[in-house]
N, C-alpha and C positions, 0 to 999 in steps of 0.2 A: 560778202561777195564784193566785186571789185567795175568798177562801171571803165568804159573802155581808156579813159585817160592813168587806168591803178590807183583809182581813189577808192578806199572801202570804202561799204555800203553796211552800214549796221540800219535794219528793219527792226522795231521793237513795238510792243503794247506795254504802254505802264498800269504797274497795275495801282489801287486805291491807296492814296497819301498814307492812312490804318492802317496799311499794312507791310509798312516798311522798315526795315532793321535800321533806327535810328540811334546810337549813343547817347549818352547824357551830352556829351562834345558837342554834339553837332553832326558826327561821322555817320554817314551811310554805308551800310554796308550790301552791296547789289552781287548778283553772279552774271552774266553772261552763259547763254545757253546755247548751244549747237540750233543749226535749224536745217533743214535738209532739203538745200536751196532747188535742186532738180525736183524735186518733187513742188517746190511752191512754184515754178515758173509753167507748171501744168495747167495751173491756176487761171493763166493768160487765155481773155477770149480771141483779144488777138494781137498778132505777134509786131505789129507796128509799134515802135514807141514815139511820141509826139510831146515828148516833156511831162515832168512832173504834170498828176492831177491839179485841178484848181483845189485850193484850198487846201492842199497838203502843207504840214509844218512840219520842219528842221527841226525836230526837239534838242540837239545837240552836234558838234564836231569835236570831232578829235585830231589832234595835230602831232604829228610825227614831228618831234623837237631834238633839238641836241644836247639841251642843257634845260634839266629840271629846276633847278634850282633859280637859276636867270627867269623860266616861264613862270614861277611862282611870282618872283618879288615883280615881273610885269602883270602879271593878269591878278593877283590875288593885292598887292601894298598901292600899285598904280589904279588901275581900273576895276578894283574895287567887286572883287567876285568874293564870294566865302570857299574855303576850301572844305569840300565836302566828302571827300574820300582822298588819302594818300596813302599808295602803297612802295615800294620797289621800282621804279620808274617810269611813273604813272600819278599825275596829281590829275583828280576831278572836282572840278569848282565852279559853283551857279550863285544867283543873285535872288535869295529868298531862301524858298523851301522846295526849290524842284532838287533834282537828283545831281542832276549837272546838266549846264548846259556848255559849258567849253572843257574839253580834255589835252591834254597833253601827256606824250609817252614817249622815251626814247626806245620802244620795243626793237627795233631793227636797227639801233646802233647808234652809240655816241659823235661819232665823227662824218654826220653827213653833211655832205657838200651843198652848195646855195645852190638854190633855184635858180638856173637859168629863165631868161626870158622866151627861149624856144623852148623849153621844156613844158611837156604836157601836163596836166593835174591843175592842184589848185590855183589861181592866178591871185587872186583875193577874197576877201570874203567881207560881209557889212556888221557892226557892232552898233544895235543902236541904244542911246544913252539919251536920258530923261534929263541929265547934267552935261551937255555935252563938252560947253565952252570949261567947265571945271576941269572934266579929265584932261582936255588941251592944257590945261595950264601946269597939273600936275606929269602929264607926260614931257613938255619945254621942262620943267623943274627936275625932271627926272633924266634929261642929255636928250631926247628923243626928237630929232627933228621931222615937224609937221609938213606934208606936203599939199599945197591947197593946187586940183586943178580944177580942171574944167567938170571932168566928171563924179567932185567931190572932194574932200580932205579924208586926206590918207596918210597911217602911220605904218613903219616897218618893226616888228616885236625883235628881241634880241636873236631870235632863230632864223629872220629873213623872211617873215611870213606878211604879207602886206594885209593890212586892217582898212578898211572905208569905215568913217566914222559919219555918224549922222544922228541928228537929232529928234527925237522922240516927235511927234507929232503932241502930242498929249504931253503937258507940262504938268509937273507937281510942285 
């Protein structure tokens, strides 16, 4: 479903790590299943919405990109994701053994145009990194200029999609 700015809305339940179509590679292989969104919104005891519940988690995004190939060698050679499913214009890539946690697709077309600043949807989104000052270094090494303001350091991926970077609380 689509929340009022046309950002889908994927609802999921995963299921147990056992029992997932893993490859010797690495490669998962998932389906995606209809769900029959009128009938879940019956569900509502009431029809106010007030924001996400507390403690709800983002298990993942998916990003409408224009260039696969560009999204790989940033989120997979840069920032340091494993690629864990790729198909036909579609790479999904997470950090560990989840399924994925960031997607990219050009499903609705090679040639779309930048995000305007008045345009509604995504505006930015946060990535946060346990190494953070590395990946700054390897994104300047990689042409990427870093934008430090007030409300954070923020990077733009080759598609236009602005990143806030932050650092882990929790060092390793």
């Amino acid at each position: 479903m689509n929340d009022p700015d046309g950002n889908g809305i994927e609802i999921y339940a995963d299921r147990p790590y056992d029992t997932w179509d893993i490859s010797e590679s690495g490669m998962i292989t998932s389906a995606t299943n209809a769900v029959d969104v009128n009938d879940l919104l019956t569900e509502i005891k009431e029809p106010f919405w007030d924001g996400m519940p507390k403690g709800t988690i983002v298990g993942h995004v998916h990003l409408q990109v224009s260039d696969i190939a560009e999204s790989r060698k940033f989120y997979h050679e840069i920032l340091n994701f494993d690629i864990k499913t790729l198909i036909p214009r579609a790479l999904f890539m997470s950090r560990g053994l989840y399924h994925h946690q960031i997607a990219t697709n050009n499903w609705i077309g090679h040639q779309l145009d930048p995000r305007l600043t008045e345009d509604v949807g995504l505006i930015y989104y946060t990535m946060i990194f346990d190494n953070r000052e590395q990946i700054i270094a390897k994104l300047v090494a990689g042409g990427y200029t870093i934008n430090n303001k007030a409300a954070g350091v923020f990077v733009v991926d080759p598609n236009g999609i602005t990143i806030k970077l932050e650092q882990s609380s929790k060092r390793t």
